[in-house]
N, CA, C and O of each residue as an XYZ file, in Angstrom:
800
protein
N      88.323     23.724      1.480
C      88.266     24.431      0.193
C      87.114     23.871     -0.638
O      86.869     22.665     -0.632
N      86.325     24.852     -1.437
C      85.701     24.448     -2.023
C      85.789     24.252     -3.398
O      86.561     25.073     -3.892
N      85.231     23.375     -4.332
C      85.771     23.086     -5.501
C      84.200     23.826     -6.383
O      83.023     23.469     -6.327
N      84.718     24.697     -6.968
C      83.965     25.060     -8.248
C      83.629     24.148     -9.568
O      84.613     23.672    -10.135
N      82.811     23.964     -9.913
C      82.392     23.125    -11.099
C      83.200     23.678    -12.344
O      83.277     24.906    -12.319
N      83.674     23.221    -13.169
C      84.558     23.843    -14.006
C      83.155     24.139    -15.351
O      82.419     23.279    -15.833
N      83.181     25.568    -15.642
C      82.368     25.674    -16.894
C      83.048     26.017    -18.179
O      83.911     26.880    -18.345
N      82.403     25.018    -19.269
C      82.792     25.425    -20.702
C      82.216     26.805    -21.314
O      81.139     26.903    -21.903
N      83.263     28.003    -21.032
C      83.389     29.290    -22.317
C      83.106     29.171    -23.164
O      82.122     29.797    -23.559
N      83.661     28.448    -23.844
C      83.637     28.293    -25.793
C      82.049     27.470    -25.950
O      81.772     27.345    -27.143
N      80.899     26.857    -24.960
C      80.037     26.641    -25.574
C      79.228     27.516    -26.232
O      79.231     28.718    -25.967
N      78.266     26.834    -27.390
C      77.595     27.910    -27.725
C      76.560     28.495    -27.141
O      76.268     28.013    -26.046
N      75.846     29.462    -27.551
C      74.698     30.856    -26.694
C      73.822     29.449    -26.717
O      74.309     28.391    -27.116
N      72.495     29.578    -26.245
C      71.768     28.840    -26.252
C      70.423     30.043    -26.889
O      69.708     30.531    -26.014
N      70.230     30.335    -27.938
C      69.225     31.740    -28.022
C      67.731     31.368    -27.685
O      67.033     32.230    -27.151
N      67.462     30.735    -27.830
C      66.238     30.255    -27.202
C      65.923     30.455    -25.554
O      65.207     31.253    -24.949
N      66.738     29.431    -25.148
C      67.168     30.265    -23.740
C      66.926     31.521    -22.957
O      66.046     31.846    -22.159
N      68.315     32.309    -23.588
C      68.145     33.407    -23.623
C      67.278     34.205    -23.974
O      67.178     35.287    -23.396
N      66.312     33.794    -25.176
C      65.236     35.106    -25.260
C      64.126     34.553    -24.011
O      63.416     35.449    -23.553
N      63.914     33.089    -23.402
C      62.755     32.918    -22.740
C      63.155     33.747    -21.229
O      62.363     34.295    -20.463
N      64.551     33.636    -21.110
C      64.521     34.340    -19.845
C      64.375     35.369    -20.134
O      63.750     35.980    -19.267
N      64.697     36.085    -21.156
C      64.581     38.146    -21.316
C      62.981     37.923    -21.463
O      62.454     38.621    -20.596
N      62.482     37.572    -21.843
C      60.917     37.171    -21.789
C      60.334     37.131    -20.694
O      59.615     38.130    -20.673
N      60.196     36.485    -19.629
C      59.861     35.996    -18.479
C      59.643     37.239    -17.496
O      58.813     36.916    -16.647
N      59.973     38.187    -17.365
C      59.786     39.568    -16.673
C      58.551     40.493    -17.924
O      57.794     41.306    -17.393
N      58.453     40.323    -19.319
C      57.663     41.024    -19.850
C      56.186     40.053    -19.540
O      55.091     40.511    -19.217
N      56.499     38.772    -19.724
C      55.295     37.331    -19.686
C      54.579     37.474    -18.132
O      53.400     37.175    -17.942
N      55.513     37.995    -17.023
C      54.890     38.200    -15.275
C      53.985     39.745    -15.718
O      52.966     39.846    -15.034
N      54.146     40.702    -16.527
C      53.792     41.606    -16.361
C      52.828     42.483    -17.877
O      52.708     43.658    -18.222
N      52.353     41.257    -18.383
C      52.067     41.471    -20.128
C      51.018     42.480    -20.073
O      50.826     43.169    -21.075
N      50.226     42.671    -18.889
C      49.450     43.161    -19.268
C      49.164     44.604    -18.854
O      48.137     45.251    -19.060
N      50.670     45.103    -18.010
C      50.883     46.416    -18.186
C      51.057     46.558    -19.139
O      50.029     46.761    -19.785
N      51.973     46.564    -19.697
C      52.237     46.186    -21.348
C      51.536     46.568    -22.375
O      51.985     47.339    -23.223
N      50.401     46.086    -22.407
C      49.146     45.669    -22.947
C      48.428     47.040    -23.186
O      48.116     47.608    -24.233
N      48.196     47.549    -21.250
C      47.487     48.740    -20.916
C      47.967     50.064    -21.667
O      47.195     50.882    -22.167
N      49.935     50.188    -21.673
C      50.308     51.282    -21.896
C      50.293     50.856    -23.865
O      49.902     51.689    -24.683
N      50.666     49.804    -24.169
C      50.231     50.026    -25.455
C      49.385     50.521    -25.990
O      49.785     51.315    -26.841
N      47.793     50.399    -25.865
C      46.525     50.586    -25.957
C      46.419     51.662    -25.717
O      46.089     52.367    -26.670
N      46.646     52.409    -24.259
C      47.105     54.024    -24.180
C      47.569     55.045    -25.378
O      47.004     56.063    -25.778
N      48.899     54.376    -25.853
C      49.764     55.194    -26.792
C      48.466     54.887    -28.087
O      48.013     55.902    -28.615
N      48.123     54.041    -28.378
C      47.375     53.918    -29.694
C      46.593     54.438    -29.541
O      46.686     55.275    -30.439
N      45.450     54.723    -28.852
C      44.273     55.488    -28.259
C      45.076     57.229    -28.571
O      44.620     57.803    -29.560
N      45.783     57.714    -28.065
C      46.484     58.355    -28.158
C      46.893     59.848    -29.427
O      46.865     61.058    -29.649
N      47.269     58.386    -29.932
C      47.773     58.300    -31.495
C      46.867     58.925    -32.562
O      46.769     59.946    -33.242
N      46.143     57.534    -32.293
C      44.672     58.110    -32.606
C      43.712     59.371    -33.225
O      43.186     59.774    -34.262
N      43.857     59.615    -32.084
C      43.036     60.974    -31.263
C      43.998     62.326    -32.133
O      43.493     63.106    -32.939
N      45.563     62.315    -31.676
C      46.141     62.897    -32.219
C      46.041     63.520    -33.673
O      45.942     64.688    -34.048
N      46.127     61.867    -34.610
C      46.086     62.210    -36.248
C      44.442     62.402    -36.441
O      44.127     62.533    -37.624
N      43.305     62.444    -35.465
C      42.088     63.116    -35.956
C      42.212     64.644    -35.494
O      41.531     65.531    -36.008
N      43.116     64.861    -34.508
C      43.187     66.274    -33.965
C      44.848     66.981    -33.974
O      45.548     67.468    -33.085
N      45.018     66.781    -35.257
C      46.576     67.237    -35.509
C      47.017     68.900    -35.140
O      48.220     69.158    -35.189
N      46.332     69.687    -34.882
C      46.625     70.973    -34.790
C      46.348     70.759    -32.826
O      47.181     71.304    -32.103
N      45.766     70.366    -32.494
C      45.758     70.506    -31.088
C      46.310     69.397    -30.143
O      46.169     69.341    -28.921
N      47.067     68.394    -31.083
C      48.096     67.521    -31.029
C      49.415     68.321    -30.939
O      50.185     68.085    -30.008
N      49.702     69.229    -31.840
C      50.831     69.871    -31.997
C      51.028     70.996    -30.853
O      52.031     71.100    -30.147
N      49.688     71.956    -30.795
C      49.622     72.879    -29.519
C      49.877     71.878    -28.331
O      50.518     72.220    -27.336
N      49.323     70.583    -28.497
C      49.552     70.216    -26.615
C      51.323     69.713    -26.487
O      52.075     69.638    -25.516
N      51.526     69.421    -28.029
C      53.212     68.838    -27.517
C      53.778     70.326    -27.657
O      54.957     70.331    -27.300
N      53.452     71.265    -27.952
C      54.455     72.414    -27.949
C      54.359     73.010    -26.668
O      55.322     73.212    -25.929
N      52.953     73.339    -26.373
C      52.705     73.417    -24.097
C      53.906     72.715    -23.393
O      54.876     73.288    -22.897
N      53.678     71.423    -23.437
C      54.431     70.057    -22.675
C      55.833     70.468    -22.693
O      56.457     70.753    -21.671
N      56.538     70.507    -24.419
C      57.784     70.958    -24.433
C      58.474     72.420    -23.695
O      59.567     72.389    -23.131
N      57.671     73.619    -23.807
C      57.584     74.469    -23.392
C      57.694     74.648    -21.895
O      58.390     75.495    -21.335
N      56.559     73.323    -21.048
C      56.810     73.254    -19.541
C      58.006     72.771    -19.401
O      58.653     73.354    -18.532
N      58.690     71.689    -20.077
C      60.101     70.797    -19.696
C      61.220     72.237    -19.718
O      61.736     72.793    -18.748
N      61.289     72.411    -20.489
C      62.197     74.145    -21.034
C      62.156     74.789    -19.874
O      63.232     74.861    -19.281
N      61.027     75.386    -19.269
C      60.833     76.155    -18.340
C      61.097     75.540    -16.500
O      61.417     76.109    -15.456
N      60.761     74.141    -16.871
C      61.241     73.864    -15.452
C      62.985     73.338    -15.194
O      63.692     73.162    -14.203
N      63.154     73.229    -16.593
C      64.379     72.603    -16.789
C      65.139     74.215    -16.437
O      65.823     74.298    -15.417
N      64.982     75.334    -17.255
C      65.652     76.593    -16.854
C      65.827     77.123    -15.647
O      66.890     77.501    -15.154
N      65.008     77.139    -15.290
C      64.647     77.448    -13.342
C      65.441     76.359    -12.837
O      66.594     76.664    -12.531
N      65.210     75.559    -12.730
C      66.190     74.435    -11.659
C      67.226     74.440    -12.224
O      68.104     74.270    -11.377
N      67.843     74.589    -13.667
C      69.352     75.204    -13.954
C      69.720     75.932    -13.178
O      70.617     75.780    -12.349
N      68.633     77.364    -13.490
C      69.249     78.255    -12.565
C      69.489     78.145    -10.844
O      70.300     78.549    -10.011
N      68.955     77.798    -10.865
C      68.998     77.244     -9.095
C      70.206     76.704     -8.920
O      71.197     77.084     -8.296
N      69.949     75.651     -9.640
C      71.424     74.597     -9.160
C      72.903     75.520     -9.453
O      73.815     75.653     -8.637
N      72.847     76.183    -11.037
C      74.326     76.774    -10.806
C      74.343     77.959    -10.234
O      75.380     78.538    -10.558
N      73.484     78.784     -9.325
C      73.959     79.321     -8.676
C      74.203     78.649     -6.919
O      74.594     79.245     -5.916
N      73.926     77.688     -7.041
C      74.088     76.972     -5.716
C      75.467     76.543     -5.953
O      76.140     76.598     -4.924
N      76.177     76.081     -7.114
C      77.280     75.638     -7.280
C      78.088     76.746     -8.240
O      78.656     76.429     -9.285
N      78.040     78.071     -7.711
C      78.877     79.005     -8.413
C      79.800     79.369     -8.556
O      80.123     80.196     -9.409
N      80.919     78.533     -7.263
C      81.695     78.655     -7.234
C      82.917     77.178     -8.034
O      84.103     76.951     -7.794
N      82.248     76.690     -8.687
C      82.904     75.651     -9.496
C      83.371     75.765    -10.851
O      83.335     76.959    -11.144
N      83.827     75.018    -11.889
C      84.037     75.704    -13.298
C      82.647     75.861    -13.713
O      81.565     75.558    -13.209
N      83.132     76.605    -15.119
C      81.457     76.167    -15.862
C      80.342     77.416    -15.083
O      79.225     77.420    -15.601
N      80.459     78.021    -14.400
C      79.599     78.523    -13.496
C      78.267     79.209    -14.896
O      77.042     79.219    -15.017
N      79.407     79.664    -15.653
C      78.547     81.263    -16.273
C      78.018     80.595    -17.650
O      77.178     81.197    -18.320
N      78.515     79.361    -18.053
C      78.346     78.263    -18.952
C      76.930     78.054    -18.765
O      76.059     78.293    -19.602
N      76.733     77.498    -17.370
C      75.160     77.021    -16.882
C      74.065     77.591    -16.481
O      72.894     77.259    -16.298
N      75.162     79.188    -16.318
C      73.985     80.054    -16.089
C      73.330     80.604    -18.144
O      72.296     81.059    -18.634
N      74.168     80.343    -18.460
C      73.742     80.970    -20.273
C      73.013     79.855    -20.313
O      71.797     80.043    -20.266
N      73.425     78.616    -20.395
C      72.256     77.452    -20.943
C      70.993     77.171    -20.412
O      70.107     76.530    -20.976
N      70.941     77.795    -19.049
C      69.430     77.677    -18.350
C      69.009     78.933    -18.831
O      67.842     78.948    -19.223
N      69.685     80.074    -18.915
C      68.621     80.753    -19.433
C      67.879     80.879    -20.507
O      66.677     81.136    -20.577
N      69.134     80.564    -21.881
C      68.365     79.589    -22.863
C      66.924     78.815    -22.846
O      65.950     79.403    -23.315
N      66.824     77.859    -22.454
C      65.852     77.182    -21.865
C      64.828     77.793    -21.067
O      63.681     77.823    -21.513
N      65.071     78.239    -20.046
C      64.002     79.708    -20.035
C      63.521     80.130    -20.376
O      62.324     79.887    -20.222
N      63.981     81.303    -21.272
C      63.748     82.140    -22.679
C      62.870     81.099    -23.606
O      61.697     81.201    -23.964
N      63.573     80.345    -23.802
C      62.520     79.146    -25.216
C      61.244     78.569    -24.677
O      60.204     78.352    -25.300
N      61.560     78.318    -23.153
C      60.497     77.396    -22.812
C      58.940     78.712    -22.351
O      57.748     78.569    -22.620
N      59.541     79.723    -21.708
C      58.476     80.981    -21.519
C      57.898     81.473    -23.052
O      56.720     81.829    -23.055
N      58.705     81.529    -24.490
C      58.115     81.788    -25.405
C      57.698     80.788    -25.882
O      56.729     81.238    -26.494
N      57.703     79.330    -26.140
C      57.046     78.421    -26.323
C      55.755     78.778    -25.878
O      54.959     79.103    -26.759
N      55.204     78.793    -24.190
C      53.862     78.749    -23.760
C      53.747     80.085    -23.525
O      53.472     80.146    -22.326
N      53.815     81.677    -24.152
C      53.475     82.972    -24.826
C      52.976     82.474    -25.493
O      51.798     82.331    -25.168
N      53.371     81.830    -26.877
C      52.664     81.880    -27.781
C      52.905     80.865    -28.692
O      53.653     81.093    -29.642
N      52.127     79.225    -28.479
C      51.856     78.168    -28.599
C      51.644     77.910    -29.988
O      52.118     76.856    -30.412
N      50.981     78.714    -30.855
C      51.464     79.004    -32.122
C      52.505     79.172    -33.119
O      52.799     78.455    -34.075
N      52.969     80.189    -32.733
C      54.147     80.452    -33.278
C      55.256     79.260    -32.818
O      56.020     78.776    -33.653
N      55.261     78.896    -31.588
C      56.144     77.955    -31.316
C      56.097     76.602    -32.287
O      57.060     75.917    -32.633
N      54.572     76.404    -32.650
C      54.556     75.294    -33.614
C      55.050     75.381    -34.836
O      55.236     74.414    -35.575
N      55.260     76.427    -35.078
C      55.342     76.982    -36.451
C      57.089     76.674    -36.374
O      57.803     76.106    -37.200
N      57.363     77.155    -35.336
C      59.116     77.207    -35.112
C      59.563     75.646    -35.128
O      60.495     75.251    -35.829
N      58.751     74.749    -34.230
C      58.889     73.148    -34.243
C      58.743     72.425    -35.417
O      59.147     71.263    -35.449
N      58.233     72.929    -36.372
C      58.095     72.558    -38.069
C      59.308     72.909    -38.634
O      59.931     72.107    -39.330
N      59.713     74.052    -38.400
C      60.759     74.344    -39.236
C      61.554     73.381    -38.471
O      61.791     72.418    -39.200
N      62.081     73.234    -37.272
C      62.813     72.474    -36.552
C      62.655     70.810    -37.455
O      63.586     70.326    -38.099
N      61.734     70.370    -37.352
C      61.112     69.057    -37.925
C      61.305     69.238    -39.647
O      61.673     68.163    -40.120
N      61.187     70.068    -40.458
C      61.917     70.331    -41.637
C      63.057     69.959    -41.210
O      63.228     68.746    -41.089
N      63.772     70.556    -40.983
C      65.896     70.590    -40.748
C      66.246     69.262    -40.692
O      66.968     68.702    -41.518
N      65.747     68.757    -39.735
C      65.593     67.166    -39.216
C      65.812     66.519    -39.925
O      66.915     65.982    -40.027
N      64.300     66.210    -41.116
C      64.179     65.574    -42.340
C      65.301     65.830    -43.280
O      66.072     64.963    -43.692
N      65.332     67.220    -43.616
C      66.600     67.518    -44.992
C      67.685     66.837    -44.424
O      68.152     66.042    -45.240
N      68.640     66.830    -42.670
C      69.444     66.544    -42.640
C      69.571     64.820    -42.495
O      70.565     64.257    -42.953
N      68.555     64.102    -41.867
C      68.328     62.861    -41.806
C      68.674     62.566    -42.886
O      69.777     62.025    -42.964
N      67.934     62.780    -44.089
C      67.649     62.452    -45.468
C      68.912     61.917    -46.257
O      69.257     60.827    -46.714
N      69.512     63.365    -46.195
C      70.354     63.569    -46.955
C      71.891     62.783    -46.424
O      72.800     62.417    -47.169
N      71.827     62.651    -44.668
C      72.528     61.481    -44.303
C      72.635     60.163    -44.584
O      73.666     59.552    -44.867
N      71.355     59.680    -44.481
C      71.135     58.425    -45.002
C      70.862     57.680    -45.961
O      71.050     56.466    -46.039
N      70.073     58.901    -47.284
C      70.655     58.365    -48.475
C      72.582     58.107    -48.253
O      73.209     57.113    -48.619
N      73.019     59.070    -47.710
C      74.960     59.025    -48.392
C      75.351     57.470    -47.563
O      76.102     56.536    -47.842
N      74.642     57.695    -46.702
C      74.898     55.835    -45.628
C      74.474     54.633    -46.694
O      75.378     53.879    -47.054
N      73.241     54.444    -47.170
C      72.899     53.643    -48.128
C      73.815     53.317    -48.997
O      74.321     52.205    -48.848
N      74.271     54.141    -50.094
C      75.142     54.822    -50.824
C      76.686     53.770    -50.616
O      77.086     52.965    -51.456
N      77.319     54.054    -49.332
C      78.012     53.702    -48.769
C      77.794     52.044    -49.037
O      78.207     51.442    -50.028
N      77.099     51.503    -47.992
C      76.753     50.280    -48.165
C      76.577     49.741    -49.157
O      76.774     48.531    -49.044
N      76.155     50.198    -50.582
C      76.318     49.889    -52.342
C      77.425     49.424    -52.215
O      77.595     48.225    -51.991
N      78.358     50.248    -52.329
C      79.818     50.506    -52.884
C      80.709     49.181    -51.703
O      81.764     48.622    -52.006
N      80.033     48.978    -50.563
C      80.502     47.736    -49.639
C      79.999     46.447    -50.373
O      80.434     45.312    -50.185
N      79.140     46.766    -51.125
C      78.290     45.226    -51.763
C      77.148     44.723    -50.394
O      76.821     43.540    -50.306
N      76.700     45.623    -49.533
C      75.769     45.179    -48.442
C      74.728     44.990    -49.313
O      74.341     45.636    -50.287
N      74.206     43.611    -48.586
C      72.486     43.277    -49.148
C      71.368     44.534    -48.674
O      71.290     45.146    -47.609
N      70.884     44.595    -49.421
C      69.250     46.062    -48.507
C      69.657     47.357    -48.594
O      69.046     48.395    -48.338
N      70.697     47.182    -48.963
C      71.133     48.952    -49.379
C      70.164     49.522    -49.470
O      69.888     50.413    -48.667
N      69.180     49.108    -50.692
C      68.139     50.161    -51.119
C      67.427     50.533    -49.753
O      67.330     51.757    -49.657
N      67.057     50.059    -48.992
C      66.015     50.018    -48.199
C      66.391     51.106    -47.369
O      65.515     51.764    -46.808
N      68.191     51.499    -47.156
C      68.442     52.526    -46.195
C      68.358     53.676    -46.967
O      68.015     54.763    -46.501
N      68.734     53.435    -48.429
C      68.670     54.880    -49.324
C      67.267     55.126    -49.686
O      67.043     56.137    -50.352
N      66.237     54.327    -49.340
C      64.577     54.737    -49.497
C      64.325     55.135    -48.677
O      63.730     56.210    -48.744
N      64.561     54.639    -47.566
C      64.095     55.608    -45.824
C      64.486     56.832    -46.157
O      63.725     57.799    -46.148
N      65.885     56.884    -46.522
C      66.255     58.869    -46.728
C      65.374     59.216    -47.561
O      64.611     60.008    -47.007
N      65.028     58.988    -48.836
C      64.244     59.381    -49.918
C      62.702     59.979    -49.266
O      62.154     61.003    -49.675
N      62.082     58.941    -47.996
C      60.897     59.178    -47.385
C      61.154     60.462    -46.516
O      60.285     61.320    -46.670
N      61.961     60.716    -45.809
C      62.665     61.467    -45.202
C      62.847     63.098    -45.912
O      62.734     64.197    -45.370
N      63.195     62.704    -47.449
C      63.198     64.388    -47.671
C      62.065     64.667    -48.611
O      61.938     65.802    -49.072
N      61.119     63.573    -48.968
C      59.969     63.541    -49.668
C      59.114     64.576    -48.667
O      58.664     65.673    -48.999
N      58.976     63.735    -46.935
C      57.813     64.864    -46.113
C      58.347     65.435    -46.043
O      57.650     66.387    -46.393
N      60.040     66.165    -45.654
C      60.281     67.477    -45.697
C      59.839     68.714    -47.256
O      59.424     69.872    -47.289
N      60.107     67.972    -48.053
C      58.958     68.280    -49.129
C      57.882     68.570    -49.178
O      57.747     69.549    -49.913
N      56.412     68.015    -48.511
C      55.567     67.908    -48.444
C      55.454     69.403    -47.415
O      54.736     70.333    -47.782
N      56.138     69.459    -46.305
C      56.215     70.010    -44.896
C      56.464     71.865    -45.617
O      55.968     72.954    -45.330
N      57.297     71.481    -46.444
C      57.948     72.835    -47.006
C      56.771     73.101    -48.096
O      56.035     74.050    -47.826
N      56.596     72.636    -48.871
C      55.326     72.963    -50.056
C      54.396     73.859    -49.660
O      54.125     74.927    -50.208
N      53.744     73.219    -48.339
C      52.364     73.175    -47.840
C      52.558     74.918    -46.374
O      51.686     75.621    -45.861
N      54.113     74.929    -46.236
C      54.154     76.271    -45.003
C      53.210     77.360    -46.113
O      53.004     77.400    -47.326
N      52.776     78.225    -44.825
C      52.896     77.820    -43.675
C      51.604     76.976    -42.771
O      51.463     76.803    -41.561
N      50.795     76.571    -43.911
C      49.610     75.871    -43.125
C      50.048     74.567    -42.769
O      49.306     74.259    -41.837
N      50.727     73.748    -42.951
C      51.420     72.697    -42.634
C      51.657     72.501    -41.472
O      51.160     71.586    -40.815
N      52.785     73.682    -40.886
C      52.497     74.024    -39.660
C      51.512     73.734    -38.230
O      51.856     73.585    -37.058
N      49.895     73.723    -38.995
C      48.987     73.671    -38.261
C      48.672     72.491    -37.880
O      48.118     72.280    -36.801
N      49.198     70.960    -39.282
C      48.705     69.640    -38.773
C      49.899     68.851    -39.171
O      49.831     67.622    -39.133
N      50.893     69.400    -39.517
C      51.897     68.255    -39.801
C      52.634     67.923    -38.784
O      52.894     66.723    -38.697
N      53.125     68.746    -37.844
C      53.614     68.182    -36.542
C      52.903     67.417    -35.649
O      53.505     66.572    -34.988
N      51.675     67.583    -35.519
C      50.816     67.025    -34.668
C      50.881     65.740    -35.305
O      51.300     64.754    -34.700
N      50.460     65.699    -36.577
C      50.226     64.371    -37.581
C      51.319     63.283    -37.229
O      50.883     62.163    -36.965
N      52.790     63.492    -37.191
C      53.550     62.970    -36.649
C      53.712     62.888    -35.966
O      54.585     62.021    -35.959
N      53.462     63.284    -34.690
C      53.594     63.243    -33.590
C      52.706     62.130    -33.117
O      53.107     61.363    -32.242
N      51.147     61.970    -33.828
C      49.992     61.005    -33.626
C      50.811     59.633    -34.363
O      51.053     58.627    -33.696
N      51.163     59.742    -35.709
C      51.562     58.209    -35.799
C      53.241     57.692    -34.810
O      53.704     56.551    -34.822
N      53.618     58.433    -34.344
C      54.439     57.876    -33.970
C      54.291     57.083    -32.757
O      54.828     56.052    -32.354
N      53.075     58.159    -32.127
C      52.349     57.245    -30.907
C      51.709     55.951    -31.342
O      51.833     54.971    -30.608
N      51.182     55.882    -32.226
C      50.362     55.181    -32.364
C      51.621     53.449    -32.958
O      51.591     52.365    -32.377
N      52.416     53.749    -34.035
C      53.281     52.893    -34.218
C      53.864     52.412    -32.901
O      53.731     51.202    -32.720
N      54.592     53.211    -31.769
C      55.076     52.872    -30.465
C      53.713     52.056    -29.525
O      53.994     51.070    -28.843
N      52.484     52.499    -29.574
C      51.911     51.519    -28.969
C      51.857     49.933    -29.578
O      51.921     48.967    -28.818
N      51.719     49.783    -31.194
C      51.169     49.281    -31.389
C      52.238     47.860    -31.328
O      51.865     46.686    -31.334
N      53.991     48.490    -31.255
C      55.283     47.631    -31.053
C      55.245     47.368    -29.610
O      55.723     46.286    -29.268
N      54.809     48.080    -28.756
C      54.527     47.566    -27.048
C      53.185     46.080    -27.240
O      53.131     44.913    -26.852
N      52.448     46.838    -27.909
C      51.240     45.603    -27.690
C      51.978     44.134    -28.538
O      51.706     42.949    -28.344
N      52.762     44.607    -29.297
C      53.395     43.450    -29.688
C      54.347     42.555    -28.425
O      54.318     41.464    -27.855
N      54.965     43.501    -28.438
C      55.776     42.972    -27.419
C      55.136     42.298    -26.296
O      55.357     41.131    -25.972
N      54.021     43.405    -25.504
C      52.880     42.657    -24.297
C      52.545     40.758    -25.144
O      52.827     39.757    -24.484
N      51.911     40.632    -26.673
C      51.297     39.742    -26.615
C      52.744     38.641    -27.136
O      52.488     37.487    -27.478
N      53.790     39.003    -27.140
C      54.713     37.728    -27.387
C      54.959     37.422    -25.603
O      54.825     36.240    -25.289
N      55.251     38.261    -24.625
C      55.554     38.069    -23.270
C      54.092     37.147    -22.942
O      54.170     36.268    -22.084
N      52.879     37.364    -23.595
C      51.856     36.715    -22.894
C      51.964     34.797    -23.245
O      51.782     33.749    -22.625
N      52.404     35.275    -24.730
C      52.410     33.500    -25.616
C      54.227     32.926    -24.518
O      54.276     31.752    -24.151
N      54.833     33.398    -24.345
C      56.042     33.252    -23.547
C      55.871     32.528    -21.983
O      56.385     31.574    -21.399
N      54.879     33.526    -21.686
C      54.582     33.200    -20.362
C      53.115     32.021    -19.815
O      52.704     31.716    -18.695
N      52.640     31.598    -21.313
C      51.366     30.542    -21.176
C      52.079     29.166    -20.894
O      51.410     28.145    -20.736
């Protein structure tokens, strides 16, 4: 028989530790990391100087996912037609179909439709997370404000988004769409250069 080493449960985490090992796989590989950060910012970039053809290329892209996503719906539930749900999956792929074929018809108008979509967003975000903030007051949480200002930012550009239709339309989706790339690269390159100081 073999005797197991008896280990103490109740010690504490060691966090240091622990973050060098969650580290140690980003520190072997920082400089993919690095590459796709730089990518997304490059990206980003490009995007918020070319916001209207930022917005046409994510409304294409979305439009292809829709359309291949509908077709291989359809495929699959009629391959499995004889199960529940059959006529369920056949309505939701065609959905997707339908949206994703008029998306890339007419790449325009679809942007125009993805704004209003991106309006809704904002009013409903907004108006959620001010009432969350709100919440957290009335708990006595520290930073409250900070969650009821994010909402405030939140229905300010839906503001901005709504003022400005329908030319808005033409660069405000794209516009967001560019900083968000560009913020996501620029939290990867972070991440790449703590895995690099981790792994020296």
């Amino acid at each position: 028989m073999i005797d197991v080493p008896a280990t103490n449960t109740n010690a504490p985490l060691n966090y240091s530790d622990v973050s060098a090992e969650i580290g140690k796989p980003i520190g072997a590989h920082w400089k993919i990391f690095l590459g796709e950060g730089t990518v997304l910012i490059l990206l980003g970039i490009l995007a918020i100087l070319s916001p209207f053809f930022a917005g046409l290329a994510t409304t294409l892209f979305i439009g292809w996912l829709l359309l291949l996503a509908g077709v291989s719906g359809l495929i699959f539930s009629y391959q499995s037609r004889a199960t529940p749900g059959f006529w369920w999956g056949i309505l939701s792929s065609t959905l997707a179909l339908f949206v994703g074929v008029s998306l890339l018809w007419n790449p325009v108008g679809g942007l125009f439709t993805l704004t209003l979509l991106l309006i809704g967003y904002f009013l409903a975000d907004g108006v959620l997370t001010i009432i969350l903030g709100l919440n957290h007051r009335r708990e006595h949480t520290d930073r409250w404000q900070w969650i009821v200002g994010s909402g405030v930012i939140d229905l300010f550009l839906a503001a901005i988004l709504i003022s400005g239709l329908p030319g808005t339309a033409f660069w405000g989706f794209g516009l967001l769409v560019g900083v968000d790339l560009a913020f996501a690269g620029v939290s990867i390159v972070a991440v790449a250069m703590a895995g690099r100081m981790a792994a020296a």
